[in-house]
MARBA-3410 file (N, C-alpha, C, O; in Angstrom, 1 decimal):
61
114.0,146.5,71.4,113.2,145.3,71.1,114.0,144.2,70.4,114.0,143.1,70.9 ~ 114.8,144.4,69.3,115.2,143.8,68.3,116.7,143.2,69.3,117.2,142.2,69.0 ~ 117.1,144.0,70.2,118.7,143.5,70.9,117.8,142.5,71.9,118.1,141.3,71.6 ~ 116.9,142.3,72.8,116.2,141.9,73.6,115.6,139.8,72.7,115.3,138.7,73.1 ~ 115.7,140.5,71.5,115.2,139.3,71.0,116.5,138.7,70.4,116.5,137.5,70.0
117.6,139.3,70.4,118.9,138.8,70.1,119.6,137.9,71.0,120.3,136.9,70.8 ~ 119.2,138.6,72.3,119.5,138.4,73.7,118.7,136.8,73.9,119.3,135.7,74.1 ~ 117.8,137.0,73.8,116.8,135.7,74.1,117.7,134.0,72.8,118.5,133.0,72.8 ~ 116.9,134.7,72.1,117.6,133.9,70.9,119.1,133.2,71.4,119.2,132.1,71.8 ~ 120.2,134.1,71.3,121.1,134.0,72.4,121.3,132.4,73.7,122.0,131.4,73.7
120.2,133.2,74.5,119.9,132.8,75.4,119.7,131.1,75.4,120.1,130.2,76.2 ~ 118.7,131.1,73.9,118.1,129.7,74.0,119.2,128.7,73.3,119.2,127.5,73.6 ~ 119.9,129.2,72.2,121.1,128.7,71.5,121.9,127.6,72.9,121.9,126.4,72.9 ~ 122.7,128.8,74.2,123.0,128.2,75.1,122.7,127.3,75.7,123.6,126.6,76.2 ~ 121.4,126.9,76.0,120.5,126.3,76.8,120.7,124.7,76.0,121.2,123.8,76.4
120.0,124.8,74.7,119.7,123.8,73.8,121.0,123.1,73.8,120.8,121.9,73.9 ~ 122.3,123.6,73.6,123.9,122.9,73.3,124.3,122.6,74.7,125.2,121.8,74.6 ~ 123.9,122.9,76.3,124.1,122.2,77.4,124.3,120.9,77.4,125.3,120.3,77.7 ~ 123.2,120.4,76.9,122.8,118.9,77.3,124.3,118.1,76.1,125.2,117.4,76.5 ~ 124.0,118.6,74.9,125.0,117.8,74.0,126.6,117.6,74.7,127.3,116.6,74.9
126.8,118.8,75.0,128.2,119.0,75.3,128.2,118.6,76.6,129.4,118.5,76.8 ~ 127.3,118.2,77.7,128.1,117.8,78.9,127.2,116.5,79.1,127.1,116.1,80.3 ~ 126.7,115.8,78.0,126.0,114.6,78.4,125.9,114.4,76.9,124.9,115.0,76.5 ~ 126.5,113.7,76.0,126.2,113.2,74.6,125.8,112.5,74.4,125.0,112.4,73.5 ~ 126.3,111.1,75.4,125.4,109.9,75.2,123.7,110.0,75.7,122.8,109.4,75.0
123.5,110.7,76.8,122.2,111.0,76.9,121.4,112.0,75.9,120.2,112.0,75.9 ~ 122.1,112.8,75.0,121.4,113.3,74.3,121.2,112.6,73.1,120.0,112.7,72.6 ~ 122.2,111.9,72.6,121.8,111.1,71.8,120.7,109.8,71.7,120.0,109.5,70.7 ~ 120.9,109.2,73.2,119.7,108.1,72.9,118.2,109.1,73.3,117.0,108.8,72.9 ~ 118.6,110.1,74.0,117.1,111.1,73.9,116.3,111.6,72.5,115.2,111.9,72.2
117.7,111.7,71.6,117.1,112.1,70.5,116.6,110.7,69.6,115.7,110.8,68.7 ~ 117.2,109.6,70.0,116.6,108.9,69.2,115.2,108.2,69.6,114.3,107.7,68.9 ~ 115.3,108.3,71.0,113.7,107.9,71.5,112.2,109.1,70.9,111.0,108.7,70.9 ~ 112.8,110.5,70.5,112.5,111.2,70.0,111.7,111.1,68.4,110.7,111.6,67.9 ~ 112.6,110.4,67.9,112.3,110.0,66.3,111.4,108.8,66.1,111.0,108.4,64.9
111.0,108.1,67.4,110.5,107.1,67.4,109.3,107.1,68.2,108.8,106.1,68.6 ~ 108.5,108.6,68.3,107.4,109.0,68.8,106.3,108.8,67.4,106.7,108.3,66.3 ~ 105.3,109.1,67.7,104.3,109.3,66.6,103.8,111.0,66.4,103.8,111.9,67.3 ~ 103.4,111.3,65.3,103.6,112.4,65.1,102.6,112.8,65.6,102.6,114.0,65.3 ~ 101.3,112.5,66.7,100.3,113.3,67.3,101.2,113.2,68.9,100.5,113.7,69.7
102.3,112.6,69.4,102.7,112.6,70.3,103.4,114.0,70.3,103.2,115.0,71.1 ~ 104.2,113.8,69.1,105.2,115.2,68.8,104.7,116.5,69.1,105.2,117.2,69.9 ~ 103.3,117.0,68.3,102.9,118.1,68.6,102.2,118.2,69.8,102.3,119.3,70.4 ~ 101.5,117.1,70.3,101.4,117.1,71.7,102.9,118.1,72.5,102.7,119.3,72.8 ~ 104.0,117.6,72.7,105.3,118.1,73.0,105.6,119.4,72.7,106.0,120.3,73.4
105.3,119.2,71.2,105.4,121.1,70.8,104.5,122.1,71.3,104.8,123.2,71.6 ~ 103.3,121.6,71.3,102.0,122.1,72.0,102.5,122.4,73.3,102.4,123.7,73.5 ~ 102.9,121.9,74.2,102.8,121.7,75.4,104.0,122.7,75.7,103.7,123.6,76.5 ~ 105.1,122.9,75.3,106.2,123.6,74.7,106.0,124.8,74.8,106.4,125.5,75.8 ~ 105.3,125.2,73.6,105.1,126.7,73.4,103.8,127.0,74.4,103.1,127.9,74.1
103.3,126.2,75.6,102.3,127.0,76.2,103.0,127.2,77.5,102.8,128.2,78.3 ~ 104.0,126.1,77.6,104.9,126.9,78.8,105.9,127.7,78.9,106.4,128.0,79.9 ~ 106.1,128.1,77.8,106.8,129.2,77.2,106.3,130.7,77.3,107.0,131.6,77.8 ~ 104.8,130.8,76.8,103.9,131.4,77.0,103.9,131.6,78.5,104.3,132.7,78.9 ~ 103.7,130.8,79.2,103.4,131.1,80.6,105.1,131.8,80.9,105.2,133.0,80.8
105.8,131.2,81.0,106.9,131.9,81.3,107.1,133.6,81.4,107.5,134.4,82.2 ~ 106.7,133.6,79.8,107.1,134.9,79.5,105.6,135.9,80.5,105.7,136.3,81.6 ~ 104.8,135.9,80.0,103.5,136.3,81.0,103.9,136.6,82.5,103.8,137.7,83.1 ~ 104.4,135.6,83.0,104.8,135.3,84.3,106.1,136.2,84.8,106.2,136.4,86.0 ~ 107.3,136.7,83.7,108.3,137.0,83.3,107.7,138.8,83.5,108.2,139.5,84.3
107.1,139.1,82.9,106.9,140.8,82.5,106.0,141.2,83.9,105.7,142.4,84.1
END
């Protein structure tokens, strides 16, 4: 369980540093259009986020 979540974790580290490293300038003005949401937009996003995540994994096993 604990290597499986290492693995994941892992997994998502990779994923998240894609975008920086092979598109900076797009990650950059993405992040700044980011900081310039409102904070009921935000968790909207986070919300929305961890329920497709959710599904994933569900969908996954």
């Amino acid at each position: 369980m604990f290597n499986t979540l290492l693995i994941a974790l892992g997994l998502m580290l990779v994923l998240e540093g894609l975008l920086p490293f092979l598109a900076p300038h797009i990650w950059r003005d993405t992040f700044l259009r980011i900081t310039q949401l409102a904070n009921g937009q935000l968790r909207f996003m986070g919300l929305a986020s961890m329920l497709v995540g959710l599904l994933v994994i569900i969908l996954a096993k």
